[in-house]
C-alpha positions as semicolon CSV with decimal commas, in nm:
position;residue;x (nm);y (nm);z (nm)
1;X;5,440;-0,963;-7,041
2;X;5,263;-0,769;-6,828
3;X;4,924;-0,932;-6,697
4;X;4,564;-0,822;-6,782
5;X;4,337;-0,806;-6,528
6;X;3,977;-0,678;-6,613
7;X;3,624;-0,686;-6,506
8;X;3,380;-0,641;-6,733
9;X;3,128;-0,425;-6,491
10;X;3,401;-0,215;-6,411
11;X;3,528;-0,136;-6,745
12;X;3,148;-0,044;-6,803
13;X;3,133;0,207;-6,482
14;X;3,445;0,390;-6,620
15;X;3,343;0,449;-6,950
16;X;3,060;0,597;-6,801
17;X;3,267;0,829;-6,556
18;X;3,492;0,937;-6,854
19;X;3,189;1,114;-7,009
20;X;3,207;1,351;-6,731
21;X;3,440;1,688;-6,788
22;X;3,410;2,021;-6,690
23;X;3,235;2,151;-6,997
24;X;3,023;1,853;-7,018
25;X;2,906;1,756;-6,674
26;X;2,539;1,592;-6,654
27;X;2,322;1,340;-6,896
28;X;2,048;1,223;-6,956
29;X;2,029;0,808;-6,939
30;X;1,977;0,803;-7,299
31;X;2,300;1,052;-7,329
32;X;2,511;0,814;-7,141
33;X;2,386;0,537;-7,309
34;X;2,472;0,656;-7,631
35;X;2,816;0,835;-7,578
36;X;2,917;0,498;-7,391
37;X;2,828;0,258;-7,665
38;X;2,626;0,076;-7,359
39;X;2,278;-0,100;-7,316
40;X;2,022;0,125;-7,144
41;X;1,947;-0,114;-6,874
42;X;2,347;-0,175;-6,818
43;X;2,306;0,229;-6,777
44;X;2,019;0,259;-6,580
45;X;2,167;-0,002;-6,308
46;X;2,480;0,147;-6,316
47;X;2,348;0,515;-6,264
48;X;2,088;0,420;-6,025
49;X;2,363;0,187;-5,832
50;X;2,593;0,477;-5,794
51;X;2,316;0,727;-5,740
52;X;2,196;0,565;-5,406
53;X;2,610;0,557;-5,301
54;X;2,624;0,947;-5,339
55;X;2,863;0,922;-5,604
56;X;2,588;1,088;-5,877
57;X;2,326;1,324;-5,872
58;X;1,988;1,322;-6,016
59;X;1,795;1,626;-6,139
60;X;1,450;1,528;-6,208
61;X;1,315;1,844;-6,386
62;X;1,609;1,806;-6,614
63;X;1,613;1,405;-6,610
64;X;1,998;1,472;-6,632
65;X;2,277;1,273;-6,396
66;X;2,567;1,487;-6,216
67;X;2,825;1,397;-6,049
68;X;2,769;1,370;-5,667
69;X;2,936;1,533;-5,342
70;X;3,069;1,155;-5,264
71;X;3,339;1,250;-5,539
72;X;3,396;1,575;-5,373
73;X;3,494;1,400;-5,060
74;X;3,685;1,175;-5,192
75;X;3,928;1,428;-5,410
76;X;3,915;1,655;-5,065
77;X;4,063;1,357;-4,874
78;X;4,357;1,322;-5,163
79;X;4,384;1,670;-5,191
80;X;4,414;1,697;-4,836
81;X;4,685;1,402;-4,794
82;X;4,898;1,618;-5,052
83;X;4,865;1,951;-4,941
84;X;4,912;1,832;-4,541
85;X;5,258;1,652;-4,642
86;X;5,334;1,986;-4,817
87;X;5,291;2,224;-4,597
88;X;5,410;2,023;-4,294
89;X;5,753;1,881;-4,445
90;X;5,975;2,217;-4,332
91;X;5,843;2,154;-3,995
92;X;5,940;1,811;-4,011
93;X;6,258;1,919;-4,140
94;X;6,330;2,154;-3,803
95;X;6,155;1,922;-3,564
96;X;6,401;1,639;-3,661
97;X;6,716;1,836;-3,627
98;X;6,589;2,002;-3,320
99;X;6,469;1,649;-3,142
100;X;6,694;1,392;-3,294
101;X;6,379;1,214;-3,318
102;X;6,211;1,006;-3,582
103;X;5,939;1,258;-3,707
104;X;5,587;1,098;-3,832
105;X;5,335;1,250;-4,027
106;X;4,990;0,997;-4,077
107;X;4,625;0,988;-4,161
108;X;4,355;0,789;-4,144
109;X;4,255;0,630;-4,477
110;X;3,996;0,371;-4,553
111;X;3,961;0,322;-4,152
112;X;4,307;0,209;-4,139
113;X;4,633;0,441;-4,041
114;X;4,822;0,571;-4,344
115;X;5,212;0,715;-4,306
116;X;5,232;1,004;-4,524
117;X;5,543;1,133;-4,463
118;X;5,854;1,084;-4,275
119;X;6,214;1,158;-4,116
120;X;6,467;0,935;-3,992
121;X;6,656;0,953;-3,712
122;X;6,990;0,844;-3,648
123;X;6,921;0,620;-3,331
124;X;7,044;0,261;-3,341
125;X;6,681;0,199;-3,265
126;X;6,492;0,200;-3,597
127;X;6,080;0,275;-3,604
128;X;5,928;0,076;-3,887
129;X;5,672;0,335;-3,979
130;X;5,753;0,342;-4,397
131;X;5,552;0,587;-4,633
132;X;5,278;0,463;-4,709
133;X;5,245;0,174;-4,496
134;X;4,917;0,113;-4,350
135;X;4,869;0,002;-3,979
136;X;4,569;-0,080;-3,747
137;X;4,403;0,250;-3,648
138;X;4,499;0,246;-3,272
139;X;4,827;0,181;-3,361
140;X;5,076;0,444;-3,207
141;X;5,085;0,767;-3,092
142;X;4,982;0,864;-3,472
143;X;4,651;0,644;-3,409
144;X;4,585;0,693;-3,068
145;X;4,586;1,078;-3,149
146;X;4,370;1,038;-3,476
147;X;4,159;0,802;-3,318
148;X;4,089;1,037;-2,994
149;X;3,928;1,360;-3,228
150;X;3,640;1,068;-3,380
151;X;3,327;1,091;-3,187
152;X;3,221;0,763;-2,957
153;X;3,050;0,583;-3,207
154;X;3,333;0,615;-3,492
155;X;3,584;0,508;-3,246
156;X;3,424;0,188;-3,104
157;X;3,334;0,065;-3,407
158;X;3,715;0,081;-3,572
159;X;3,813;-0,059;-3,265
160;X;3,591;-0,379;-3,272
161;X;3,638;-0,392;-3,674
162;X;4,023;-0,398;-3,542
163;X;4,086;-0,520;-3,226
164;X;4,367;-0,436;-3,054
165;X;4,652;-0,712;-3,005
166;X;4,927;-0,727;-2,796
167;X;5,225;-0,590;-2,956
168;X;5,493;-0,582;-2,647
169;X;5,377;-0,632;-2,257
170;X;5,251;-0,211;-2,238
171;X;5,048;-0,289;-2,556
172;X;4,712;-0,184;-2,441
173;X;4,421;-0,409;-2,569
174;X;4,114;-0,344;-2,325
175;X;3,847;-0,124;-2,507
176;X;3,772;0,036;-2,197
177;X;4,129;0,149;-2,082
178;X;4,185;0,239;-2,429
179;X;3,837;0,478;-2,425
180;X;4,013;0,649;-2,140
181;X;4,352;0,759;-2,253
182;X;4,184;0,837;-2,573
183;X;3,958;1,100;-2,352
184;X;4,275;1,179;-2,190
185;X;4,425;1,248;-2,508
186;X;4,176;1,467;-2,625
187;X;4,150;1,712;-2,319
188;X;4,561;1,729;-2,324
189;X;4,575;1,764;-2,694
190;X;4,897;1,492;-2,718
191;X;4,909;1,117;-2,681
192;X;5,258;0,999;-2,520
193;X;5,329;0,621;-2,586
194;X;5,630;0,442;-2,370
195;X;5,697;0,100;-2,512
196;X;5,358;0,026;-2,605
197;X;5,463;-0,052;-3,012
198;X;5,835;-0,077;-2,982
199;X;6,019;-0,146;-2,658
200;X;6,246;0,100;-2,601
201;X;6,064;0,407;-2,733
202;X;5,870;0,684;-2,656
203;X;5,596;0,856;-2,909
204;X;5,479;1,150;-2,877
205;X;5,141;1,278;-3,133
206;X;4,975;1,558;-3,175
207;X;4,678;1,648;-3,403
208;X;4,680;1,893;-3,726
209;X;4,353;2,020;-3,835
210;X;4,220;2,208;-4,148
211;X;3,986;2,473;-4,255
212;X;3,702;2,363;-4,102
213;X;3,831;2,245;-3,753
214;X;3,844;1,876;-3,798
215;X;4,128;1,697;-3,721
216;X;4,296;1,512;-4,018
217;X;4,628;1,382;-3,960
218;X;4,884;1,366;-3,636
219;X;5,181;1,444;-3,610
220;X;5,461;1,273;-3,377
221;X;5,786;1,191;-3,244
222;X;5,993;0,903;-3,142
223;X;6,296;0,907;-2,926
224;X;6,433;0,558;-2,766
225;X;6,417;0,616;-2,416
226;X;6,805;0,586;-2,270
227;X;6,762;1,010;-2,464
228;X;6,476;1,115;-2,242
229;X;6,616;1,311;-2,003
230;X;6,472;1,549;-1,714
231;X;6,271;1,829;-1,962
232;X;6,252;1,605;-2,286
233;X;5,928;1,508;-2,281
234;X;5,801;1,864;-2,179
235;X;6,025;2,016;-2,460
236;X;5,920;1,753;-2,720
237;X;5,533;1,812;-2,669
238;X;5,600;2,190;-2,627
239;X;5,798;2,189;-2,991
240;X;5,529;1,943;-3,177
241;X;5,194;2,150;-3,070
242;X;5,368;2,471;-3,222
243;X;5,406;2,256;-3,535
244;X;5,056;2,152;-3,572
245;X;4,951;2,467;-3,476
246;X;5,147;2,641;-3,781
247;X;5,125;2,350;-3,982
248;X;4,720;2,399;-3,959
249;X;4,723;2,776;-3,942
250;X;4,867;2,725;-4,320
251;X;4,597;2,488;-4,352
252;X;4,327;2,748;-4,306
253;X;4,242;2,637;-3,935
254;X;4,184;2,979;-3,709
């Protein structure tokens, strides 16, 4: 039998978000309190709770509650997720059987680095980068490239909520070497990474951005290094920047 787990205040907060639909999109407290079969002041706290987040919207010439542009972010960074695995899969697809490289696709989520998307190689050397796994946010050439488009402040403090640990002897760990090669990164537009996760690999990322210019995933490649011959690296960076440059033309970026 399958366990129950449930808290009360919770239960409470989605009853409340389960009034909203597109027909019927703001209330009054006195609405909500009604339609959710809740007391006012559980209401009132919970409205005023979620108001101050961003998540709802108060109009006070109409006294009514909306829902708030916190949401909006939110289902944009979901929607974004989706539609970026989408539209860069066939290039994945290409860049594999042209590199006979293991082809990454991540994001960051909840300040952490998310795998999205995937294709293997067939080296004997294995990268243990699974869908949907979630890693440091420096970790890689996926994170090292994400991690380089964040302004100052949004990159020192992931890095001191995370700090780096040695991973093999190339594993950088000091904030300030890592501050460079993420300025590095950003003026080159790719991050290359020799032996710094896996020993024996190289990683090449590269970013993708959207509509509006920001970047919001990277896209790599990883080749063991006894592959890497004279032009490799040069022809690897060369084929992943015309990726993320189609792959983000398609996502609106000009």
């Amino acid at each position: 039998m399958e366990k129950q787990y449930k808290i009360k205040v919770l239960e409470k907060l989605i009853k409340v978000l389960d009034l909203y639909t597109y027909r019927e999109n703001s209330f009054t407290l006195v609405e909500i309190e009604k339609k959710a079969s809740l007391p006012k002041t559980t209401v009132f706290r919970i409205l005023k709770n979620f108001e101050k987040a961003g998540f709802l919207k108060y109009d006070p010439v109409q006294e009514k509650y909306s829902l708030g542009l916190r949401f909006l972010e939110l289902g944009g960074i979901v929607y974004a997720s989706l539609s970026i695995r989408k539209v860069a899969a066939p290039f994945m697809d290409v860049l594999s059987q042209n590199l006979k490289a293991t082809i990454l696709l991540g994001v960051i989520k909840d300040d952490q680095l998310l795998y999205i998307d995937k294709r293997e190689s067939e080296s004997i050397i294995r990268v243990t980068s699974h869908i949907g796994l979630k890693r440091p946010p420096y970790y890689g050439m996926l994170g090292m490239t994400l991690l380089a488009y964040m302004d100052d402040d949004e990159k020192k403090s992931l890095l001191k909520r995370y700090p780096p640990t040695k991973i093999t002897e190339k594993t950088v760990t000091d904030i300030r070497e890592i501050m460079q090669k993420l300025d590095e990164t950003k003026k080159l537009g790719y991050y290359i990474e020799k032996d710094e996760i896996i020993e024996g690999l190289v990683g090449i990322g590269v970013p993708i951005r959207d509509f509006s210019g920001n970047v919001v995933a990277a896209l790599g490649a990883t080749q063991p290094a006894f592959q890497i011959k004279k032009g490799t690296i040069e022809n690897t960076i060369q084929q992943l920047i015309e990726a993320s440059r189609s792959i983000s033309k398609e996502l609106g970026y000009t």
